[in-house]
C-alpha positions as a Python dict, from the first residue, in 0.01 Angstrom:
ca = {
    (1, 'X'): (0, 0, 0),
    (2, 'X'): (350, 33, 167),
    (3, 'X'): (418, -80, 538),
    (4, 'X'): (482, 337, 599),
    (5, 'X'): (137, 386, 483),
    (6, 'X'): (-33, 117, 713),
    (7, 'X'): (160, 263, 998),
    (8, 'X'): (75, 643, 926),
    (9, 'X'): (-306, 532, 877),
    (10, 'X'): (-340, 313, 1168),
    (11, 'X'): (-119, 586, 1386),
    (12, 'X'): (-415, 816, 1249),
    (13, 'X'): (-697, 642, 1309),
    (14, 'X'): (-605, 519, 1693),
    (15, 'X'): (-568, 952, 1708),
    (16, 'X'): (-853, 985, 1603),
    (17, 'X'): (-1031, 736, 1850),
    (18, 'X'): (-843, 845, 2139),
    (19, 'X'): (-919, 1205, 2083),
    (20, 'X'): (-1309, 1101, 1993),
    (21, 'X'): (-1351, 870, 2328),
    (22, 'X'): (-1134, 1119, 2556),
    (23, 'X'): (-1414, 1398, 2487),
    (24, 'X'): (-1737, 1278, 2491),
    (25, 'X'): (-1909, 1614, 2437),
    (26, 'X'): (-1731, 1924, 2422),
    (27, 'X'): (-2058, 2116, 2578),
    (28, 'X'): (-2037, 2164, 2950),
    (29, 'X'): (-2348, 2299, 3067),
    (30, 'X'): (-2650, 2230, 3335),
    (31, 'X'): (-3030, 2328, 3275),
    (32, 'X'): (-3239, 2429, 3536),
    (33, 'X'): (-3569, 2595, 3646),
    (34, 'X'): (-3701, 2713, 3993),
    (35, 'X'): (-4074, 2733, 3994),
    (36, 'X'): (-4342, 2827, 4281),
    (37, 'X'): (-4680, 2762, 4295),
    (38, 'X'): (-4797, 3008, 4512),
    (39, 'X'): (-5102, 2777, 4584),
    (40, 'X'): (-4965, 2507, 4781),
    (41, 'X'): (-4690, 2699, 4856),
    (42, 'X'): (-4433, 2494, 4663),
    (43, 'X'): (-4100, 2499, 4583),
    (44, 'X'): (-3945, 2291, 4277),
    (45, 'X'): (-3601, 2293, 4137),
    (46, 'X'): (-3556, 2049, 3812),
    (47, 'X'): (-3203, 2032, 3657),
    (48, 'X'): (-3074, 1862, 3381),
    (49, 'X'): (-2707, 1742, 3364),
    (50, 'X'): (-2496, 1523, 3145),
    (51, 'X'): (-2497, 1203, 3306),
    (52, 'X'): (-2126, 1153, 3249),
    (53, 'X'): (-2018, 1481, 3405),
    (54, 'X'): (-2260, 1436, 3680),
    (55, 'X'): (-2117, 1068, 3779),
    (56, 'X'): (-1795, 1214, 3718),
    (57, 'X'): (-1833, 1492, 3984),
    (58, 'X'): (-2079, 1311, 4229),
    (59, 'X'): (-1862, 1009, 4247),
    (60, 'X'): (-1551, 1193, 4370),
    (61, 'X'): (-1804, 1290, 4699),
    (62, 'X'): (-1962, 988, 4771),
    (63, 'X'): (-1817, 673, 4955),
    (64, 'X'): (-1948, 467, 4672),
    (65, 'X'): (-2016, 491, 4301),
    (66, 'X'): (-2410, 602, 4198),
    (67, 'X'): (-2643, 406, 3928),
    (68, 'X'): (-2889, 656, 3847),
    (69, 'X'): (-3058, 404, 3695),
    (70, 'X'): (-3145, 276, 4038),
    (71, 'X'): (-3096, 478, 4298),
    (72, 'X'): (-3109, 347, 4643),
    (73, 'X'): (-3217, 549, 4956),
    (74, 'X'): (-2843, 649, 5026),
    (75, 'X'): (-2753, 784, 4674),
    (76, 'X'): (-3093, 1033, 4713),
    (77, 'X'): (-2951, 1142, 5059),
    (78, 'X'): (-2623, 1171, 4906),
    (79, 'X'): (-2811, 1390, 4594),
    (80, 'X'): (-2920, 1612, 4850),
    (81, 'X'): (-2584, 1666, 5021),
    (82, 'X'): (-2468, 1741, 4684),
    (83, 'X'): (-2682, 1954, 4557),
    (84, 'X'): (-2717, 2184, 4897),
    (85, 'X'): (-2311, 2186, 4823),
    (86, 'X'): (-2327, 2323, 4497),
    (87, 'X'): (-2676, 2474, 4447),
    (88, 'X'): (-2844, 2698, 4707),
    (89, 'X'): (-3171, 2866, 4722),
    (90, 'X'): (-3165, 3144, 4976),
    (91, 'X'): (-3455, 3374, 5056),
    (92, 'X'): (-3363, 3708, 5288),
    (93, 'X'): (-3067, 3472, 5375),
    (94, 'X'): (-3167, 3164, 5524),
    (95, 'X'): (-3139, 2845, 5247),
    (96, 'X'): (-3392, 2660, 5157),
    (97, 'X'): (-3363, 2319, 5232),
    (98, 'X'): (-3465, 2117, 4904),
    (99, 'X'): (-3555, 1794, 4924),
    (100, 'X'): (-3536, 1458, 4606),
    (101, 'X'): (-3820, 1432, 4438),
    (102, 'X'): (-3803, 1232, 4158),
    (103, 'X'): (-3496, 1181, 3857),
    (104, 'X'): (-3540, 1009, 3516),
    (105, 'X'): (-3245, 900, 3292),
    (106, 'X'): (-3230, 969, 2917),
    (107, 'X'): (-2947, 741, 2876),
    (108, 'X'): (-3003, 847, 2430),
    (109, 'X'): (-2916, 1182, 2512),
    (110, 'X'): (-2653, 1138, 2814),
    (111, 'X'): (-2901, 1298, 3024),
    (112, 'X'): (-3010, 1299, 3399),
    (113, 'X'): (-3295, 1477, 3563),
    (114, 'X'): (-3357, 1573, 3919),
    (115, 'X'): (-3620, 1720, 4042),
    (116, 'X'): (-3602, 1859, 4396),
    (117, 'X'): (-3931, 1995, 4644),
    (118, 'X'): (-3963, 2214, 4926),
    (119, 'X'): (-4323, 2284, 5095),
    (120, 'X'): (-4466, 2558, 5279),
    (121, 'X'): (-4243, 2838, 5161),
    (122, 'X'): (-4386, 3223, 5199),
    (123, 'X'): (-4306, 3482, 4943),
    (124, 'X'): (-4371, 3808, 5007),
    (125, 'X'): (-4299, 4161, 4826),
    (126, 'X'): (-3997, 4317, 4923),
    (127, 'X'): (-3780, 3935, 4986),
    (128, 'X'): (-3476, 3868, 4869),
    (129, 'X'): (-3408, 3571, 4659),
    (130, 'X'): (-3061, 3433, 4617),
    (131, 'X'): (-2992, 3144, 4379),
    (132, 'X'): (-2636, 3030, 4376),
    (133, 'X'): (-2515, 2754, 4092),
    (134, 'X'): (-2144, 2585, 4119),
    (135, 'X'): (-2230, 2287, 4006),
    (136, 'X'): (-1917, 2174, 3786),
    (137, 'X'): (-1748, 2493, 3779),
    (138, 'X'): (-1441, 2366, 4000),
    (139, 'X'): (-1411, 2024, 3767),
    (140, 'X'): (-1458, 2246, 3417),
    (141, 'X'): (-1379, 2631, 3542),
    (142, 'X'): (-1498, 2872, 3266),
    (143, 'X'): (-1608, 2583, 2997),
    (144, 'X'): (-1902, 2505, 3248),
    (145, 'X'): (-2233, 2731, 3211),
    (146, 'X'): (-2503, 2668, 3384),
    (147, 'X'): (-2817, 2805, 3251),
    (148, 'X'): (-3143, 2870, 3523),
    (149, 'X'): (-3493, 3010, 3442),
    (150, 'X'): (-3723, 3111, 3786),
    (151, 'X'): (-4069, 3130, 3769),
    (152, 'X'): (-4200, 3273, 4090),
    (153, 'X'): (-4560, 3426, 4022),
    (154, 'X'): (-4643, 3692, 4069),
    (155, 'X'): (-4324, 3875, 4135),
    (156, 'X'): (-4105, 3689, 3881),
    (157, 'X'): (-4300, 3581, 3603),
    (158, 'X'): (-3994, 3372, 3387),
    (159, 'X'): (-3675, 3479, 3383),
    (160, 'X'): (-3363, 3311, 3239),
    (161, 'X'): (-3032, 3347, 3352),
    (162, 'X'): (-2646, 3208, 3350),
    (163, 'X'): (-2415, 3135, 3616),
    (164, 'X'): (-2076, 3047, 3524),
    (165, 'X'): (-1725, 3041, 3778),
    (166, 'X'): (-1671, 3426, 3748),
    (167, 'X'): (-2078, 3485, 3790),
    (168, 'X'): (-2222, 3206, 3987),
    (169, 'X'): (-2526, 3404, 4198),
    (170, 'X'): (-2874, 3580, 4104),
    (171, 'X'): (-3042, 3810, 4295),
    (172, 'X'): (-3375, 3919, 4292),
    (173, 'X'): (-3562, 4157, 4505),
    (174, 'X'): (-3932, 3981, 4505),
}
């Protein structure tokens, strides 16, 4: 094999590394669900990010980088902060404050989940419910979709929905 070969294949293969390790996953999207159990009059919110993104975005916000491996009792304030920042639950206006719950890495899938609780909230017929969902639109603009299914019994039984940076609230009348 000539020198001009060596050169071409290694100028190739560093391309190909560079352009492999400079997008990790070409997917940019967030999971989430909103769920009430009319019961104990319970609020959850669970979502599901790529833990990459998420570190990538959080980090620029907080005074210090996060391990969600091991979250002290700062990085779950700063969670909150965050997330009230970038994801608000309104009903007939007011937010609903939401509160860390619990997360779990899936390091195998570049995955972190949060899970988020507010207690003694009151539907009623006729409410409005406002769920608004920015999380990563400013750092990915139209690539990032975020993707949110609400469960609030009995006026919303399950319900999926998008968000995305042109379309970033849903409304319901309850």
């Amino acid at each position: 094999m000539s020198m001009k070969h060596k050169f071409v294949g290694a100028f190739l293969l560093l391309g190909v590394l560079f352009i492999s390790t400079s997008f990790r996953h070409p997917l940019k999207l967030t999971t989430s669900m909103v769920t009430y159990d009319p019961g104990s009059k319970t609020l959850k919110m669970e979502c599901r990010v790529f833990i990459d993104d998420f570190e990538n975005s959080i980090n620029r916000t907080l005074s210090k980088d996060i391990n969600v491996s091991n979250l002290t009792k700062a990085d779950k304030a700063g969670l909150e902060r965050y997330f009230a920042e970038r994801y608000a639950i309104r009903l007939n206006g007011k937010i609903i404050p939401l509160k860390y719950l619990s997360s779990k890495v899936l390091r195998a899938e570049n995955v972190f989940s949060i899970k988020f609780t507010k207690g003694n909230v009151k539907f009623k017929k006729g409410d409005k419910l406002t769920i608004k969902n920015v999380l990563f639109c400013k750092e990915f603009g139209m690539n990032q979709t975020n993707r949110i299914t609400v469960q609030i019994p009995p006026y919303i039984p399950k319900e999926s929905n998008i968000c995305n940076e042109r379309h970033t609230t849903l409304k319901f009348q309850l």
